[in-house]
N, C-alpha and C positions, 0 to 999 in steps of 0.2 A: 822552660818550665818542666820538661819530660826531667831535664837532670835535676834541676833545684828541689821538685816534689819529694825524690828517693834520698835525698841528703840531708833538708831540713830537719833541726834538732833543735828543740824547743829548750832555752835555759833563762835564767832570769835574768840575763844582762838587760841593759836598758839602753834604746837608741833614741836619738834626737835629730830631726834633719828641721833645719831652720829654712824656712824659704823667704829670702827678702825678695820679693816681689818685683820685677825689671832691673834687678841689679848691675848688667854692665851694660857699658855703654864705648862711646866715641870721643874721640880727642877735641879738646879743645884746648887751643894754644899748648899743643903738643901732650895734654894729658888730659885722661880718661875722667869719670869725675869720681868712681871710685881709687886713683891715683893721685888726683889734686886732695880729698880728703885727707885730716888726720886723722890716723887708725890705729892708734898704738897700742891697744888689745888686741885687734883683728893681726895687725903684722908680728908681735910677739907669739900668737897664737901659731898662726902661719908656720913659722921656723918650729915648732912640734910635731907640724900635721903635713899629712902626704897632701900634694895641690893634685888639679888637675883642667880642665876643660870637659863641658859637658855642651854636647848635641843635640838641643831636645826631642828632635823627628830625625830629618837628615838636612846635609849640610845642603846649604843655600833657602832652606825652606822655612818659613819664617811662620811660628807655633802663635796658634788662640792661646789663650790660660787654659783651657780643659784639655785640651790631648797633651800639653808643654808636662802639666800635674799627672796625668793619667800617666804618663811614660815613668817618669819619678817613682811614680808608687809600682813600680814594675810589670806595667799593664801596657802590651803594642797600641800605641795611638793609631792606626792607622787600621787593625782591625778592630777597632772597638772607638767607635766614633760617636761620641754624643753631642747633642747639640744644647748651645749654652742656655737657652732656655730653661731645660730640662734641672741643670744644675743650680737657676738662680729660683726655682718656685719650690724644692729642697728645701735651697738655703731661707728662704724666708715662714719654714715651717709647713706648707702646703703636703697637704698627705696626695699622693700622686699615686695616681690607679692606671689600668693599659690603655683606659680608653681617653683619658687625657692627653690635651694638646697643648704643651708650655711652650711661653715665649718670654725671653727677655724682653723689658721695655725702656728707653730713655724719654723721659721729657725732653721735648727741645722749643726751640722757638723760630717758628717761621715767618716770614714778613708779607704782606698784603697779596702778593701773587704768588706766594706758595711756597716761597724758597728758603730752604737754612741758611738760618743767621749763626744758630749755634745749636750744633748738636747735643751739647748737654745742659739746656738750659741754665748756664753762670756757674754749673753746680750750683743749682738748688739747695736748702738745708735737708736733712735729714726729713723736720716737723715740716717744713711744705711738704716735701715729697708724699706725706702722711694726709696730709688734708685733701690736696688733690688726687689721690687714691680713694680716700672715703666720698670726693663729691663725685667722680666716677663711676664708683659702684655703687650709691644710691641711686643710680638712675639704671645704667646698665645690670640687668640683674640676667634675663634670656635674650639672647637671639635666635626666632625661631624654637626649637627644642634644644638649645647650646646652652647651660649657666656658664655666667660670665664670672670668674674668682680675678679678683684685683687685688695684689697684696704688697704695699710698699719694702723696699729695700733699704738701701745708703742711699744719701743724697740724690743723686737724679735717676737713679736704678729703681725698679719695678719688675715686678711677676706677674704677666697673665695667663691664667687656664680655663681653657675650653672645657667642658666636661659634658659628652653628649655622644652619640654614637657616630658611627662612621667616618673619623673625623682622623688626620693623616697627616706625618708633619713634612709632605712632601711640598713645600710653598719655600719661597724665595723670601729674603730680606724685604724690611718697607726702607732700611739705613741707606742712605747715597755714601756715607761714609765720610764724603766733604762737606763742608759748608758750599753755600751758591749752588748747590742743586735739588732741586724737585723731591721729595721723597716718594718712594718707588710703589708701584699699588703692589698688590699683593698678585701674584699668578700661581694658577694651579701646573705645579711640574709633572706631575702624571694624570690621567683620568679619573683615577681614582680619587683624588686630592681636590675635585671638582666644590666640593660640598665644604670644605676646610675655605679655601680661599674666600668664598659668597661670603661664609659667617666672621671671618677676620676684616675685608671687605666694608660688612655693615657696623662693623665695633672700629674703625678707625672713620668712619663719617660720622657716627653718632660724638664718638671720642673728641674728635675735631670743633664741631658745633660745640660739646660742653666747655671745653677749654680756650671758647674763642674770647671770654672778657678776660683770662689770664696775662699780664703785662708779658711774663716770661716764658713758662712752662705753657705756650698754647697750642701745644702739638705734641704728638706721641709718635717714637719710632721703634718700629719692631726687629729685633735680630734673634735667630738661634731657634728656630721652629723645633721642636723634639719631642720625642714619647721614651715611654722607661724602658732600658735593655733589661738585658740577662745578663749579670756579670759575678763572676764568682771573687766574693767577700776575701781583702783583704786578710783576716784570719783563720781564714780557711787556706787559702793559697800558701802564705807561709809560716800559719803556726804561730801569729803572734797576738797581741793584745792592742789593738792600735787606735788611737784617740785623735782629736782634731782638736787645736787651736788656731782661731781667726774671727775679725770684727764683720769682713764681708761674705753676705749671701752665698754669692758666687761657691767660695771655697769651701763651707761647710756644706755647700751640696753636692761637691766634688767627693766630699771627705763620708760625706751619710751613704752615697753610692756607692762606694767601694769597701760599704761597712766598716767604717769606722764613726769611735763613737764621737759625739760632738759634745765638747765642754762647755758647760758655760761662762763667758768672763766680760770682762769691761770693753771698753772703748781704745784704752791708751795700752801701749807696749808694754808700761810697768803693769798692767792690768793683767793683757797675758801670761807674762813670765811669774806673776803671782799664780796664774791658774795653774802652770808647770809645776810649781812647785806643792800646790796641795794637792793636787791627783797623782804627783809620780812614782806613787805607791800602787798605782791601782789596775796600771796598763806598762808594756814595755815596748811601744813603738808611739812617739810623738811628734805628728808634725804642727810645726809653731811656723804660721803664716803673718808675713810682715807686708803691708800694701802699701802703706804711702809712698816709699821709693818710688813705684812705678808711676802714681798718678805726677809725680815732678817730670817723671822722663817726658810722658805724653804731654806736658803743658810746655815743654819746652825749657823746661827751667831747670836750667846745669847749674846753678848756684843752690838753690831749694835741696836739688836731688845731694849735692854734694855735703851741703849740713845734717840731712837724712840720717845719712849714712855716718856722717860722725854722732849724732845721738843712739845711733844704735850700736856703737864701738862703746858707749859711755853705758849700754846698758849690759852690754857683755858680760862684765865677771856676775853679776845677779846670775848669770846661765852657766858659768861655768862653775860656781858654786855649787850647782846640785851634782856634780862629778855625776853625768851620765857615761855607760860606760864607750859610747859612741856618737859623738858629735860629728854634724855633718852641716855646713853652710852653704848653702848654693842660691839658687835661684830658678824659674819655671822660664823664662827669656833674657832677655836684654831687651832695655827700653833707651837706646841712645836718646838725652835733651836733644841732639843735634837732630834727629829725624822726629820726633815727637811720634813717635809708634815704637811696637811692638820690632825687633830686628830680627835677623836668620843668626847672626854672630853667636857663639858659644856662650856657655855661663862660666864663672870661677867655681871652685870648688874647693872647697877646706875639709879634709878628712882626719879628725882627732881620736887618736883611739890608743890604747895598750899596744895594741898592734900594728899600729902606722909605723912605716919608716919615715922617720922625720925627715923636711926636705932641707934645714937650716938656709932656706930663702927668708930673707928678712921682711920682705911685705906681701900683704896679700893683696894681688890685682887682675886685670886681663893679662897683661904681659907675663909676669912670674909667675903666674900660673900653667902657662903656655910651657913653661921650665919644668913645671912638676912632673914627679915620679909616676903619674895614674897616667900621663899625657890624657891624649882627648878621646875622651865614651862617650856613648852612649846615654840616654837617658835614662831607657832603659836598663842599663847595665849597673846603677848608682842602686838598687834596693838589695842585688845580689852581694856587692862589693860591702854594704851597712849589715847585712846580715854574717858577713863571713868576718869581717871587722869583731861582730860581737859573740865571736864563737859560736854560732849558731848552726854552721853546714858542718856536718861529717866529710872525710876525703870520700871522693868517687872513685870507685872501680876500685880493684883486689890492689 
């Protein structure tokens, strides 16, 4: 940042970095299911554009979506660590003050002696997830001198915030993360945190009892304890004008804390790449977030995740129609179907610009990519590389 500060040169090109959400993955029956797809936008595009490989932390370490996004947008994950909490009470509009305490929430369903059956309650619809938030905080209102704010997300996702004093997000997950185990109480990890754990504590036994006639959603799990940093604004760092497209919570709180603006738009893809197209007057840095890729990785479903990805090859020229003047495709992980998570493996990377060296590889995948001219960066290193793409740094030094 000490070099990119004295070099940034603010001009009106316009950049795009697309994130399809868990993008590469693992072989099956010798191929990848971004290789088993048909992509015949994406691999014509490909033979234009420089490839590469991206890292999202470091190699073997296997990235959340907030630090995987934070590095992307040219910010060290590792000194600047937020917890996902914080990002999904954001994203569902919650105005968040220092003395708030956010947490992400799932519904899930536990069975007679207490154990997950399923951490995301079936996914839940949207409009349950909506009722059972409102029967919640009808009743939950204080704990103590703590208000309790319950604010539905997507499907089995939820927001809660503490707002009360002395309150710390020094507490451990209630997620087992598997099915067939116990979900975890809550423990205070410092002294100070004493007071945080009692009042979360009391809001997941009260919680418990309201959602005990629930067939599905009769349990709530907490991940991503957090309070709000310090971080310096996206357009400040580099001089640019920077916007958010995305359906979920999560990423539009990712994208409001690092000041950027949040658009509003629909539900479906075509929804977005409309919203692209009426703002891209208005901002010159846009990330366009794609999610359902990754929920196919995590269900396991390499068929699902593979047609994913051909609908999004089918939505491609609607994107390349607005001729930005730097195009970038990548992804925040890899969500191999074959592991059903999140992986450490590299993302691909499609770099389209005036100023790419074309790599005339004919598709774009894990493999061919591994071929391209950028070879493997950084995640970090992907906002500098969109910015010099679009004319925007000066040479350093005499």
């Amino acid at each position: 940042m000490e070099i990119l500060s004295s070099i940034i040169e603010p001009n009106d090109s316009k950049i795009l970095l697309v994130v399809i959400d868990g993008l590469g993955g693992l072989p099956k029956n010798g191929r990848t299911e971004l290789e088993t797809a048909r992509t015949p936008n994406l691999d014509r595009l490909a033979k234009e554009s420089s490839l590469g490989l991206v890292i999202p932390i470091s190699p073997g370490v296997t990235p959340g979506s907030a630090p995987a996004h934070l590095a992307l947008f040219g910010y060290d994950p590792i000194q600047t660590q937020i917890g996902r909490g914080l990002l999904e009470a954001l994203g569902v509009g919650l105005d968040v003050t220092p003395k708030d305490l956010c947490v992400r929430a799932n519904f899930a369903t536990i069975d007679e002696n207490g154990y997950v059956l399923d951490r995301r309650a079936g996914r839940i619809t949207t409009e349950e997830n909506k009722r059972l938030c409102a029967k919640l905080a009808k009743t939950i209102k204080y704990i103590e001198d703590v208000e309790v704010i319950i604010r539905p997300g997507k499907e089995h996702r939820c927001a809660i915030m503490f707002r009360g004093e002395g309150l710390v997000a020094e507490l451990n997950d209630t997620d087992p993360q598997h099915e067939g185990k116990k979900p975890l109480e809550v423990n205070a990890l410092t002294a100070r945190s004493a007071k945080s754990a009692k009042i979360v504590n009391a809001f997941l036994r009260w919680a418990k009892n309201i959602l005990a006639d629930e067939p599905k959603a009769n349990f709530i799990l907490l991940r991503g304890f957090a309070q709000y940093p310090q971080i310096e604004p996206m357009g400040e760092r580099f001089k640019i004008r920077p916007a958010c497209i995305a359906t979920y919570p999560m990423y539009k709180g990712i994208a409001k804390l690092v000041g950027m603006a949040v658009l509003p738009t629909g539900d479906t893809w075509d929804d977005e790449i409309k919203t692209l197209a009426q703002y891209q007057a208005d901002y010159d840095f846009f990330y366009l977030h794609f999610k359902e890729v990754d929920k196919m990785g995590e269900d396991g479903n390499f068929e699902g995740k593979v047609k994913l990805l051909e609908d999004f090859d089918k939505e491609l020229p609607k994107i390349l129609e607005l001729n930005f003047s730097v195009l970038c495709i990548t992804s925040d992980h890899s969500t191999p179907a074959l592991l059903k998570s999140h992986s450490w493996h590299p993302n691909p990377l499609l770099l389209f610009s005036r100023t790419c060296r074309a790599s005339k590889i004919k598709e774009f995948n894990e493999r061919t990519c591994a071929y391209g001219g950028l070879g493997i960066l950084k995640a970090t290193e992907v906002m500098p590389l969109l910015l010099a793409s679009a004319l925007k740094l000066k040479k350093f030094g005499p």
